[in-house]
N, C-alpha and C positions, 0 to 999 in steps of 0.2 A: 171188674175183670178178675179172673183167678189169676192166681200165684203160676201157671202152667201156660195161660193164653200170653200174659207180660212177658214172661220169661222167653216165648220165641217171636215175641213181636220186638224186641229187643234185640235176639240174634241173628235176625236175619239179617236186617240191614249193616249189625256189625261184621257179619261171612264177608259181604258187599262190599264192606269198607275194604276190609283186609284179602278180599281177591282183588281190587282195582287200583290197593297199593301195592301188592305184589307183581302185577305187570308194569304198575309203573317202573318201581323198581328195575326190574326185566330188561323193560324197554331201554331204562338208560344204560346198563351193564353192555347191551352188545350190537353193533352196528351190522348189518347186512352188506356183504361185499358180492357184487356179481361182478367176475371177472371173465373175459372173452375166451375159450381155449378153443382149438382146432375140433377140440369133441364135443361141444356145447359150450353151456354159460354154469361155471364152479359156483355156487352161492355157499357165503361160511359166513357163519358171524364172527366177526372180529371185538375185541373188546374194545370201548368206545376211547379208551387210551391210547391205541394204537394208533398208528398214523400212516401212510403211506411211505417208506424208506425213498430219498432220492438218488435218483441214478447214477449221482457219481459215487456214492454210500455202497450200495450193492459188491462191489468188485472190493472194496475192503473188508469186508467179512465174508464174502461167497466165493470170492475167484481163486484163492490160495488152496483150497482144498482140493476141488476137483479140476478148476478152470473149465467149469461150465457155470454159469450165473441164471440166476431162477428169473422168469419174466417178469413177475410180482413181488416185494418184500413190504410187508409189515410189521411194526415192530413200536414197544412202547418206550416212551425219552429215553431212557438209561439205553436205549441197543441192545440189554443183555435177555430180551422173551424177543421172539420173532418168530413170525411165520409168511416163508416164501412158498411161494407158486408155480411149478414151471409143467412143460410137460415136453413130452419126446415120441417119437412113431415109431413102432414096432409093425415088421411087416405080421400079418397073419398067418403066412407061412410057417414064421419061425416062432409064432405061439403055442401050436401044439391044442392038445383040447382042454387043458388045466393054466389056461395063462397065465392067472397071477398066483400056480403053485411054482408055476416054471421062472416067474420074476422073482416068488420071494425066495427059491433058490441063485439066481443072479445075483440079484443084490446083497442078500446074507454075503455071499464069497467077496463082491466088490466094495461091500464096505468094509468088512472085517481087513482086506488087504489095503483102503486108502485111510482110512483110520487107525493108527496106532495105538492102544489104549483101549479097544471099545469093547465094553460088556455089554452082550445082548440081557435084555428083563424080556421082550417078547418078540415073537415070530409066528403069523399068525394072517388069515381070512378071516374079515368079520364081514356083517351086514349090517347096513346103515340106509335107512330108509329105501328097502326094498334092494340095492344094489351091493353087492360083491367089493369087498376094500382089502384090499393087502397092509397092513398093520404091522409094523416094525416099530419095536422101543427099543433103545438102547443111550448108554452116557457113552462119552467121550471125553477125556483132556482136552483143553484148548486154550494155550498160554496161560497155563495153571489154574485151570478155571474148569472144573467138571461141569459139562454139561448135558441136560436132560433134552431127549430127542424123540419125538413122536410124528412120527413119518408115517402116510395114508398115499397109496395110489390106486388108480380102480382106468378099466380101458373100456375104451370104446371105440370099435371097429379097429383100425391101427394105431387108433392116437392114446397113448397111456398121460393120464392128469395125475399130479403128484404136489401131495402137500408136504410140508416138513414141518412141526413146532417144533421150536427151538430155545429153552431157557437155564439163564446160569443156576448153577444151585441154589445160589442165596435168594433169588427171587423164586422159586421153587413152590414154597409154600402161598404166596400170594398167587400165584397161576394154577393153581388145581382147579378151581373153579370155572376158569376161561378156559382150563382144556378140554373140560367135559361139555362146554359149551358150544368150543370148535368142533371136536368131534360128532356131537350129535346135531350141529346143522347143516352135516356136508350134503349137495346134493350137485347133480350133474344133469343139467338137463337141455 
């Protein structure tokens, strides 16, 4: 055999090797969560650290801010990456034809006023697998702990679904990966 035939009788199977260890890889990095909301079934990957937060847990990190508490919280041991789930109904009436230009002007004004501290990075509509997402970044203070916020909500008929990721700075740098992750498996179906 030539020096050209070996050479890709050799590669291929190593492509093989190295595609079926990069799903494995994959596979273990991030769990599938389908969670129940009034608009459908949220599916996100979650990182396979994370864990489901228990319910008496929730109202110590979520109830002091707004005193409203998300229906879902995930979060990995240390508490300080999380991401809750909650969602809330907006009549259609009062959406108008630009709905979620008319929420991320709400919510810009009501966060800015229930958070003390908080610098917007983004404000923004994106697309995620075919559907319309309201996109909010911003830090906030939180008993001297900057933290990084990555809020998603997107409606349907009157029921608006709304994610939040939530991480301290210091863990910051280990979560880029999981955010791109969540991000780009949101789907509502």
């Amino acid at each position: 055999p030539s020096a050209r035939s070996l050479s890709s009788n050799v590669r291929a199977p190593m492509y093989r090797f190295l595609l079926a260890a990069l799903l494995a890889l994959a596979a273990q990095a991030a769990t599938p969560a389908e969670i129940e909301t009034p608009a459908g079934v949220l599916v996100v990957s979650l990182p396979k650290t994370f864990e489901e937060m228990p319910a008496e847990e929730v109202p110590l990190k979520y109830g002091k801010r707004t005193g409203q508490l998300p229906a879902r919280v995930f979060a990995n041991e240390t508490r300080g990456t999380s991401v809750a789930i909650s969602w809330a109904q907006w009549s259609t009436l009062e959406q108008g034809d630009r709905p979620l230009l008319k929420l991320l002007a709400r919510y810009s004004e009501a966060f800015s006023q229930l958070r003390p501290g908080l610098v917007w990075l983004r404000k923004q509509t994106i697309e995620i697998a075919g559907r319309e997402w309201l996109y909010l970044e911003f830090t906030v203070p939180i008993r001297d702990v900057l933290v990084y916020n990555s809020y998603y909500a997107t409606i349907s008929g009157e029921d608006v679904v709304l994610l939040n990721a939530s991480v301290a700075d210091s863990e910051r740098s280990q979560f880029a990966d999981d955010a791109a992750l969540i991000r780009n498996s949101l789907r509502l179906k």
